[in-house]
C-alpha positions, -999 to +999 in steps of 0.1 A: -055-118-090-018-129-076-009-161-066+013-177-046+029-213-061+040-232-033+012-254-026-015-236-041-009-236-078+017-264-077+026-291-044+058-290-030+070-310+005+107-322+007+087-354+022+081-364-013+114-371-022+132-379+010+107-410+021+120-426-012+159-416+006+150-422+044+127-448+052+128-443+091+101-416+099+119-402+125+154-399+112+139-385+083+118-359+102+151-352+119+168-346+087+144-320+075+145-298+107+183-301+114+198-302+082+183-294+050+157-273+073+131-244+062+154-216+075+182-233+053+163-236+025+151-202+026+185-183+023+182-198-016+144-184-016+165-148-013+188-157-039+218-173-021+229-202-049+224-238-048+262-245-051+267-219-019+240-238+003+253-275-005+283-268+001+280-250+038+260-281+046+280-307+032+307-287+053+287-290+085+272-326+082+295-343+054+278-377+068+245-365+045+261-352+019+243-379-005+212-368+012+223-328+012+231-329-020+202-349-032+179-319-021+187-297-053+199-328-078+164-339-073+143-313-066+117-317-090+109-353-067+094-325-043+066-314-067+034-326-075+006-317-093-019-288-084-025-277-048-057-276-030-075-272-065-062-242-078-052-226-106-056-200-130-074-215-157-053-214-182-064-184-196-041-151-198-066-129-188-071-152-157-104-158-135-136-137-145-113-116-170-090-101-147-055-104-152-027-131-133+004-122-113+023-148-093+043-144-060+066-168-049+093-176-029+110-196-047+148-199-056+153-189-091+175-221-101+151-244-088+122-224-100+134-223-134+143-266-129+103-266-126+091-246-153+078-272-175+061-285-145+041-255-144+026-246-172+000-221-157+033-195-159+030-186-194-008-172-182+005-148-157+012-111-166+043-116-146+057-135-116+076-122-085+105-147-080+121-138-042+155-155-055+160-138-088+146-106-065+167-114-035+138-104-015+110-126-001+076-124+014+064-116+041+085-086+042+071-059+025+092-053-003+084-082-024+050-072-021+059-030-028+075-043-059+050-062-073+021-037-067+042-013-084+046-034-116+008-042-115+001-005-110-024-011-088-031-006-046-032-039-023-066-032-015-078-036-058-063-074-056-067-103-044-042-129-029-044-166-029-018-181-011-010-210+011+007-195+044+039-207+060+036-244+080+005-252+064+018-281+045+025-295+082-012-302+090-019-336+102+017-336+119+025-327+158+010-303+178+043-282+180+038-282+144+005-272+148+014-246+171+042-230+149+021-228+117-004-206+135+024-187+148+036-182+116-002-170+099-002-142+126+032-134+120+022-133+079-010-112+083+009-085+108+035-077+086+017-080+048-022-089+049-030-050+051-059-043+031-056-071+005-084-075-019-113-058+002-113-033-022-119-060-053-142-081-033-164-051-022-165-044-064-179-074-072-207-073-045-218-037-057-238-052-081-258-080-059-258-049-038-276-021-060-298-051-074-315-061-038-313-021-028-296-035+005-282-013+032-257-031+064-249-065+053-224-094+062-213-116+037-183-143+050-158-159+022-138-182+034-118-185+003-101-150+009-077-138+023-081-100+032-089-084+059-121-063+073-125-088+101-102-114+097-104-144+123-081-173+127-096-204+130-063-228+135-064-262+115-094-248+094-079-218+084-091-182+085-124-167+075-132-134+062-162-112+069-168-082+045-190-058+062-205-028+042-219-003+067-237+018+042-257+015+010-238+017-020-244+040-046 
């Protein structure tokens, strides 16, 4: 099993702390995309420093630089506590006894800043950190690394994770717009083959037991793909298909 942090294991939205700094909706919305923004933000995800990024800001908009500099000095403000109900259940050999990686992109000076909010790290195997890597998903080296310390092919795991914009839900339609943008963009360059392999395993048995032949079975908790539809706001659903009996 690898998971992603962000929002699944653990919240995170800048929101958090900058309604307690900016109490206008929409000159705090405009401070998120046009100054401490996503792109921004995500040049520290690949391992460019805190210092480094405050600075270049500060340098463009010094009439923030409480609020620029706030963004790191109280980072932590961002979190909260699990996302969306998951988590690895505390146990080091993870969920039905197979083991837990984690994925994240994630600055590794901030990361390590919320270590002892995340306790579920000391039950993963190991954890892919894009800044201490200085490489971040959805290219595919983040991804070829991690397999390779696993040992294992894509298609023998499964991924939980939250995909880019989804923690804009509820927001504007250009939001809207842009976060499904962004899950198309996610599944053409690193969905490949993700965890059919493990999900077809653990039907075998149902499988051999009934002595069934062509079946469907949809689980919208997955994220692989055989047939992988997009269904916007509600998110995407998988249907495993096996077109022969199983031996």
């Amino acid at each position: 099993m690898i998971f992603d942090f962000g929002n699944v294991l653990i919240g995170w939205n800048p929101e958090n702390l900058y309604r307690q700094l900016i109490a206008d909706p929409a000159e705090r919305r405009r401070f998120l995309d046009e100054v401490c923004n996503h792109a921004w933000n995500h040049q520290q995800d690949l391992g460019r420093t805190c210092a480094e990024a405050i600075a270049e800001r500060v340098a463009l908009f010094p009439h923030h630089e409480d609020h620029i500099r706030a963004y790191y000095g109280r980072f932590p403000e961002m979190l909260t506590g699990a996302g969306r109900g998951r988590s690895c259940d505390s146990r080091p050999s993870g969920r039905g006894g197979f083991p837990c990686y984690g994925l994240t992109n994630w600055s590794g000076e901030t990361y390590r800043m919320a270590l002892d909010l995340m306790p579920f790290v000391q039950h993963m195997q190991y954890t892919a950190v894009s800044g201490d890597l200085k490489m971040g998903k959805p290219e595919p080296e983040i991804f070829q690394h991690l397999l390779g310390v696993i040992g294992k092919p894509a298609k023998a795991c499964r991924l939980h994770r939250r995909f880019p914009g989804e923690h804009r839900r509820g927001e504007d339609a250009r939001h809207q717009r842009r976060a499904v943008q962004e899950r198309r963009e996610w599944r053409r360059k690193s969905c490949g083959d993700w965890g059919c392999g493990l999900a077809l395993e653990m039907l075998k048995p149902a499988l051999r037991q009934h002595n069934l032949g062509p079946i469907a079975v949809e689980d919208t908790d997955a994220f692989a793909c055989h047939d992988l539809a997009d269904l916007g706001d509600r998110g995407l659903r998988l249907t495993i298909r096996a077109a022969t009996p199983l031996r």
